[in-house]
C-alpha positions in Angstrom: -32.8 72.1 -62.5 -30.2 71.2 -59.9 -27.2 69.0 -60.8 -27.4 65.3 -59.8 -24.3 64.2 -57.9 -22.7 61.0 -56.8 -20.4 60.7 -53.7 -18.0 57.9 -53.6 -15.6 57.5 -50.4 -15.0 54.5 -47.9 -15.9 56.5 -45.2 -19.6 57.0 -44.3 -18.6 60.1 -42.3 -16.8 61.7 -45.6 -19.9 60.7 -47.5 -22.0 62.9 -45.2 -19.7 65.8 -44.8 -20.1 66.1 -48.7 -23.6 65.4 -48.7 -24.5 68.0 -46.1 -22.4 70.5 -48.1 -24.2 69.9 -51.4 -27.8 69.3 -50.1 -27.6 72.8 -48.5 -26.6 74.4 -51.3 -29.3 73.5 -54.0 -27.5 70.1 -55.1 -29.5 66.4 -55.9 -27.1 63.5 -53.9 -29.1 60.8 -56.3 -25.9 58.1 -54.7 -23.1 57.6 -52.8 -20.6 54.3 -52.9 -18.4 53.1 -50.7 -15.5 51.9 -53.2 -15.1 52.3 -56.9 -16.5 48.9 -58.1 -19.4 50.0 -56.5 -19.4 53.4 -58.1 -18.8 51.8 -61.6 -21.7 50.1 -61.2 -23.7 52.8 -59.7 -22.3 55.2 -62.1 -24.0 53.2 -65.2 -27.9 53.3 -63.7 -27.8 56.4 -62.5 -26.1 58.4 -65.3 -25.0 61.6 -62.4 -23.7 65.1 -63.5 -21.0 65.1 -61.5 -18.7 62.4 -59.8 -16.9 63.1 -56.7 -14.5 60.3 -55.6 -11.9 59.7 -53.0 -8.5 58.1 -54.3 -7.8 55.7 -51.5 -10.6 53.1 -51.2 -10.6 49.1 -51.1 -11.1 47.1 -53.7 -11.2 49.6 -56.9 -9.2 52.8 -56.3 -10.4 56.0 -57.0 -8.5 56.4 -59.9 -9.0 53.3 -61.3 -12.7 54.1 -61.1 -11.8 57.0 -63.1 -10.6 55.4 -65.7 -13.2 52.9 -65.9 -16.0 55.1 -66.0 -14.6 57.3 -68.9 -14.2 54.3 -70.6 -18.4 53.8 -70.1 -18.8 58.3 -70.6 -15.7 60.2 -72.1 -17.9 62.9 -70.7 -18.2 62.0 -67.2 -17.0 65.0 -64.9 -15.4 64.1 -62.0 -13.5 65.8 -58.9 -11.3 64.0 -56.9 -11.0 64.2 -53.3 -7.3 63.7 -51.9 -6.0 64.2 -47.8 -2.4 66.2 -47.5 0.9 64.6 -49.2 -0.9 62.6 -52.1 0.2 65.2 -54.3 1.4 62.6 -57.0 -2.0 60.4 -56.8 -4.0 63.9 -57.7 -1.8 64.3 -60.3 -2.4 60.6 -61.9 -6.2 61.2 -61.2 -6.1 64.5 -63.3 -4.2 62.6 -66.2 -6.7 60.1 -66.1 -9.6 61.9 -66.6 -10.7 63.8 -63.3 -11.6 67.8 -63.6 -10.4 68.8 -60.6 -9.7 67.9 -56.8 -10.6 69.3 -53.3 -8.4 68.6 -50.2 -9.4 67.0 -47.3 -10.3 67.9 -44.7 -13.2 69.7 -46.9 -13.8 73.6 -47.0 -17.6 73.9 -48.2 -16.4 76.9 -49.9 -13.9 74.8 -52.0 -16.2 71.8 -52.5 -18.8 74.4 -53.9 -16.6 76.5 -56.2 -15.2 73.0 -57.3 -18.6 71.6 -57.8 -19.7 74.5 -59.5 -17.0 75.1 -62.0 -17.0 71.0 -63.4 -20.6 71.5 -63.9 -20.8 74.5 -65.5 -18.7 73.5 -68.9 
């Protein structure tokens, strides 16, 4: 059974770069969100595998979302997605709950090995 994902990032094109990656590779994109309110919300209907969020949206942050939707699943896995020089935002979204994190721009190889490794434990 392949692993349901949701992609959260205030950019459409992000959204589709990570899409393309997963959908080629056996992986279910059952929803993407465009800040983290949104992918709180989404998050609780759609119950996904795996999160993977960008830190830097409007409205709710990415780690804020983190926090808020381990409060809903201490479970929830959930890889962070960071551009160059954030190094101390990655390391807030790891303490707050997030697996892992892929730099932007996005090697498919990374995304995948990321991807694979949250899901598999």
């Amino acid at each position: 059974m392949s692993k349901k994902i949701m992609i959260v990032d205030d950019a459409l094109f992000m959204r589709m770069m990570i899409r393309n990656i997963l959908t080629k590779n056996g992986y279910d994109v059952i929803a993407e969100a465009e800040n983290g309110a949104v992918a709180v919300e989404k998050y609780k209907n759609t119950n996904p595998d795996l999160v993977i969020m960008d830190i830097t949206m409007p409205e709710v942050d990415g780690i804020e979302a983190v926090r808020m939707i381990k409060k809903i699943d201490k479970e929830a896995k959930i890889i962070m997605c960071s551009a160059m020089g954030q190094r101390e935002m990655v390391f807030e979204s790891l303490q707050a709950g997030a697996r892992d994190f892929i730099l932007k721009p996005f090697q498919a190889e990374r995304v995948l090995d990321a991807v694979k490794k949250a899901t598999s434990y």
